[in-house]
N, C-alpha and C positions, 0 to 999 in steps of 0.2 A: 418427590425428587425435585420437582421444580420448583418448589416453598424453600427446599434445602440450599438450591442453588441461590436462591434470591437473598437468604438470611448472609449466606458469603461476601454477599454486595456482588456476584458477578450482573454485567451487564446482558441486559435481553438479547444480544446478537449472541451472545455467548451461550447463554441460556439455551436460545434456539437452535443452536448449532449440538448443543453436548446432549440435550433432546431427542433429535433427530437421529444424532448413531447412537444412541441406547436402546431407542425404539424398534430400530432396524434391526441391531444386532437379536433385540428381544421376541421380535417378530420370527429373527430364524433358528436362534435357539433355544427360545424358551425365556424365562424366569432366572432359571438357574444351570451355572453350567460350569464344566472344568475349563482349567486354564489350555488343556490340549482340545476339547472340543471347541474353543474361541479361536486358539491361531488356526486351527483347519476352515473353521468359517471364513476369517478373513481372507484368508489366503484364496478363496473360491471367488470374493468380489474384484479381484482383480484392479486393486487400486493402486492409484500412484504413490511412488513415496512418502511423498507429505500427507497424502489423504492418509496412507496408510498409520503412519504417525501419528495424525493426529484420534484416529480409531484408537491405535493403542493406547493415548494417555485418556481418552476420554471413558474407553473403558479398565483403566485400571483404578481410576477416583471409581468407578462404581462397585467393582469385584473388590477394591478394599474395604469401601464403606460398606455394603451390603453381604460379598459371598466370604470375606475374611480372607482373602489370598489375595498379594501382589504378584502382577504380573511379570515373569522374568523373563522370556523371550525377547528376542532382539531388536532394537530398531531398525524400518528399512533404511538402505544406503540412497543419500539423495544423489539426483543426478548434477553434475555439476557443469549445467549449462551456464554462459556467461548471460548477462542480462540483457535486454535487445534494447538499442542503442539506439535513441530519436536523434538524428544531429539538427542542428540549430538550422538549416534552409530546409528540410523536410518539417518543421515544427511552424516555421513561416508559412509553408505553403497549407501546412493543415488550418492554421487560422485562417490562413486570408479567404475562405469559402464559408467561416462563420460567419452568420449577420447577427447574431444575439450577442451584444457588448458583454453582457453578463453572462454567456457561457467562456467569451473568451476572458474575461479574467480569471473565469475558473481554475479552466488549462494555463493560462501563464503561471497562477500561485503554484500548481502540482508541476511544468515546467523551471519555473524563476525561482520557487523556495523552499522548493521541495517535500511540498503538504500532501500527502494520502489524499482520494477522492473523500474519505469520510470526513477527514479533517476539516477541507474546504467547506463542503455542506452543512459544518456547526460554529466554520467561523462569527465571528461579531464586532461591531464595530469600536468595541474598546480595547479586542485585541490587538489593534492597528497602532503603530507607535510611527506616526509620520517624522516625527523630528529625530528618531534615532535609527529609521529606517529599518525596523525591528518588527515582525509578527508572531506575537504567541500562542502557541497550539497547545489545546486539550489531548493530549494523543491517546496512545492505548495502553491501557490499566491503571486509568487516571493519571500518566507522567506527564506535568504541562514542559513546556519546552520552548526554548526562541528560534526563529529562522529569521534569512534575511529578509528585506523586503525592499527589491530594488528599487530606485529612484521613478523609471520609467510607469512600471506598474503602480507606488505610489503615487503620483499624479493621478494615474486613470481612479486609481481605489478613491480616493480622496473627493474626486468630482464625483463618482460613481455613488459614493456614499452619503453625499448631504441629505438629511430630511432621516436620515438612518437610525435606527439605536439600536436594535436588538441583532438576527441574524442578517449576514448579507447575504445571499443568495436566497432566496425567496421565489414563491411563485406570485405573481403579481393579480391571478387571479383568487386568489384565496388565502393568500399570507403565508402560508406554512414555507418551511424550508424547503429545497428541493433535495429530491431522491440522487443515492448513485443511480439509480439505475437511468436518470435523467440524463446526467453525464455518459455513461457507458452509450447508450444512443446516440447522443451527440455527437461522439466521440465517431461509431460505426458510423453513419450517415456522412461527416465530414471527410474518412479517408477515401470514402469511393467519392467522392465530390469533388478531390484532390486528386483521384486517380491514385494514392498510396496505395503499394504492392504489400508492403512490410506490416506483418501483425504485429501493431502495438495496442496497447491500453494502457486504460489511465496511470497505471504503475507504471505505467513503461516511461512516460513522462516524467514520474520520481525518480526513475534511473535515471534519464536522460540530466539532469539536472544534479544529480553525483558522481557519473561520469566526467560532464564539464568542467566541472570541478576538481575531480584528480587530474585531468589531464593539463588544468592549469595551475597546479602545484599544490592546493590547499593543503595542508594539515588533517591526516590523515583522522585523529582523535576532535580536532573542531567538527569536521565531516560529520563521523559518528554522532557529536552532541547536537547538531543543525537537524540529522537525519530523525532524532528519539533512540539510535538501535542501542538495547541493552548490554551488547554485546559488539565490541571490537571486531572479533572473527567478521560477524554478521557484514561489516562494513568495507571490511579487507577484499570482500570477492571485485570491488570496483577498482581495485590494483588491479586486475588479472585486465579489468577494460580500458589501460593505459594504453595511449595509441601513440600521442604526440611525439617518445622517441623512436617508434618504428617509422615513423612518417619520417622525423629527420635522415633517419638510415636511407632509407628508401632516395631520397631524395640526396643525398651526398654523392657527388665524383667520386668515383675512385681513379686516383692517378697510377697511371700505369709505369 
């Protein structure tokens, strides 16, 4: 299964992940099984929507290629919570308690340009386009992609990066790139440092940084192409996190 996965070209996280619920599902059913003995399974692990999801299509590539039946039960219904919302002095006050220069431009690229934490962690220094203000990502499923790369954060990237060539984010005791899971710590560690109430994470900072941006009028389909999403829908839900004309309401006289 795993030699099959790799001939695909999917990647190892992917691998590892379609791995894991085949193993599990195999461990509680078995080898082989019906398509109503599988939704009764899932339905007992008590997942979330998306986990749930993503069980189903991981085991329907396997029940097609292996038991000969596609799976035709439903998708779960996702919930449609709005995305939680960094604002821009809560994003201040989380930097200013980092002392690692190099964690904070981490967080500014996933705040300022809207890069996934994986993204950040395979940036390089040629993806850096300082005269057009331009940074290009590797994103997901091989799609490269341009964002911005604001002026401010340029300067720092630029000093940041002399003597550089290959990844930036590094660990400087042993070269290798650094881990999310490096950021995801960081990240914990600095909101209680900050006193921050509000659970966010690193994607929360991607939100935070497509919200900004609807609420300052962008282009709803540039957004989209900035963000990698495949899908417009996908990008639509940051409409629902337009604040700017409730805030004007809010704030208008009404004359009596």
């Amino acid at each position: 299964m795993e030699q099959f996965l790799k001939s695909k070209g999917m990647k190892e996280k992917s691998i590892k992940t379609y791995m894991s619920v085949i193993n599990r599902v195999k461990k509680g059913l078995g080898v082989k099984f019906t398509q109503e003995q599988l939704e009764d399974y899932l339905a007992t692990l008590n997942l979330k929507p998306s986990s749930y999801n993503l069980y189903r299509a991981v085991m329907n590539f396997y029940t097609e290629k292996y038991l000969g039946y596609k799976i035709t039960f439903s998708k779960a219904k996702k919930n449609n919570f709005l995305p939680i919302e960094v604002t821009r002095e809560e994003f201040d006050n989380f930097l200013s308690v980092i002392p690692n220069k190099k964690h904070k431009l981490g967080f500014k690229l996933m705040y300022e340009s809207g890069l996934r934490v994986s993204e950040v962690i395979n940036l390089k220094k040629y993806d850096l386009n300082f005269e057009k203000l331009t940074v290009r990502i590797r994103g997901k499923g091989e799609k490269d992609r341009y964002s911005i790369l604001p002026e401010n954060i340029s300067e720092e990237l630029k000093d940041f990066t002399k003597g550089i060539e290959g990844n930036i984010f590094t660990n400087q005791n042993n070269g290798k790139k650094l881990t999310i899971k490096t950021f995801q710590e960081r990240l914990k560690k600095a909101k209680l440092d900050s006193k921050i109430t509000k659970d966010f994470t690193c994607h929360s900072l991607r939100h935070g940084f497509a919200i900004n941006w609807v609420n300052d009028g962008l282009d709803i389909e540039i957004l989209r192409r900035v963000l990698g999403h495949s899908s417009l829908k996908t990008t639509q839900i940051y409409l629902k996190c337009r604040t700017i004309d409730l805030t004007k309401i809010a704030k208008r006289v009404i004359k009596k």
